[in-house]
C-alpha positions in Angstrom: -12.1 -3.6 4.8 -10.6 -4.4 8.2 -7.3 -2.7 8.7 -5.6 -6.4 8.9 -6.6 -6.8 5.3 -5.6 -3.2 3.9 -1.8 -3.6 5.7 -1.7 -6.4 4.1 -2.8 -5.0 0.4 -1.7 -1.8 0.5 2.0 -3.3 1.8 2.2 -6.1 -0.5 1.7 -3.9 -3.7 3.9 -1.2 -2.2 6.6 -4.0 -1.6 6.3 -5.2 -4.9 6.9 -2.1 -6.9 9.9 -1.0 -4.4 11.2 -4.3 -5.0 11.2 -3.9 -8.8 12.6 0.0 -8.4 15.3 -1.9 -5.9 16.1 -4.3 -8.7 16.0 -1.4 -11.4 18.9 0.8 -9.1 20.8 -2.1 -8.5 21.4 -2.7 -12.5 22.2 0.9 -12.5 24.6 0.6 -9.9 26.4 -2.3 -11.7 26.4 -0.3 -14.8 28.0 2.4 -13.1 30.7 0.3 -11.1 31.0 -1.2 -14.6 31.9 1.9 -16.7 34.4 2.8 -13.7 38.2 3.0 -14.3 40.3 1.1 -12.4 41.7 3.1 -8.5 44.8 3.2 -9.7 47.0 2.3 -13.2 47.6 -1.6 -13.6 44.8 -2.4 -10.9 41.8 -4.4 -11.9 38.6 -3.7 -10.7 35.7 -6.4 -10.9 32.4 -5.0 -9.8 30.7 -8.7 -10.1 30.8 -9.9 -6.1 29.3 -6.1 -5.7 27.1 -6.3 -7.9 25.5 -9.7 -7.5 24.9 -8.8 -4.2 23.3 -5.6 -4.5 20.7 -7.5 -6.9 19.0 -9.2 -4.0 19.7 -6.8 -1.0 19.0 -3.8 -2.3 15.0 -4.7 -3.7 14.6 -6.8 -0.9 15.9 -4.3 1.6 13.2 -1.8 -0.1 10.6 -3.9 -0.2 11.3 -4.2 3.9 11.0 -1.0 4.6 7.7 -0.1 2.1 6.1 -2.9 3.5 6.9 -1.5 7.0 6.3 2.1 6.4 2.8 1.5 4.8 2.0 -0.7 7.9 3.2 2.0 10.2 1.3 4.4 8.1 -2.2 2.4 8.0 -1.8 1.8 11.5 -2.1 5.5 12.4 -5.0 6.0 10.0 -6.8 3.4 11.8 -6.3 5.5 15.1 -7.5 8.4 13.6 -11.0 6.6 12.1 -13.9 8.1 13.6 -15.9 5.8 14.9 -19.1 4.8 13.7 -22.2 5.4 15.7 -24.5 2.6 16.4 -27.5 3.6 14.1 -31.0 2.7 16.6 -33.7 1.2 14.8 -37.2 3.5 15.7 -40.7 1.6 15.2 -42.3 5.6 14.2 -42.0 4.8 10.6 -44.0 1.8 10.8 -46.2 3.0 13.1 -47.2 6.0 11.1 -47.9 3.7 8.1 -49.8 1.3 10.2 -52.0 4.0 11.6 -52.4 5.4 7.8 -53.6 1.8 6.8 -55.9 2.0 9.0 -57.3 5.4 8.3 -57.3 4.4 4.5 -59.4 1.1 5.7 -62.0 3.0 7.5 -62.7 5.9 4.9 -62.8 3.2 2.5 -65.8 1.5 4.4 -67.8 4.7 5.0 -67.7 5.5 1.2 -69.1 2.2 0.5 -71.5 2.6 3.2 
């Protein structure tokens, strides 16, 4: 697989389950902002804007950064690969079975001789 191609599958799953995680904290950062008294006596506190925010920055924001580390990350790897030696095609198989053919086809003839 080139390394194009694993970026691309290795990020995209990495930025999907960061993006669910993301979503997850953020609903347990609005249940927390939630279950929060008010700073001070008579004040109101209304976690909402917060929160409704936080529900698309924060898994998208994690998503971001998975996406980029794994590229980062596959990047490197790919610099590190050892590279492949060119494999040379040699004729000496063949040639021995050709010349083993041939030996078979002779002694063949002298025993029907």
């Amino acid at each position: 697989m080139s390394t194009t191609k694993t970026i691309l599958v290795h990020g995209g799953i990495a930025a999907g389950m960061l993006a669910v995680v993301g979503y997850l904290f953020a609903q347990l950062a609005g249940m927390w902002l939630s279950s929060q008294s008010a700073p001070r006596p008579g004040a109101e506190l209304d976690p909402a804007p917060l929160v409704s925010t936080l529900e698309w920055r924060l898994p998208f924001t994690m998503a971001a950064m998975g996406f980029v580390f794994v590229a980062i990350g596959e990047g490197l790897r790919s610099l590190w690969k050892p590279k492949a030696k060119p494999v040379i095609e040699s004729s000496a198989p063949e040639d021995e079975l050709q010349r083993l053919l041939k030996q078979f086809e002779q002694s063949e003839k002298v025993a029907m001789k």
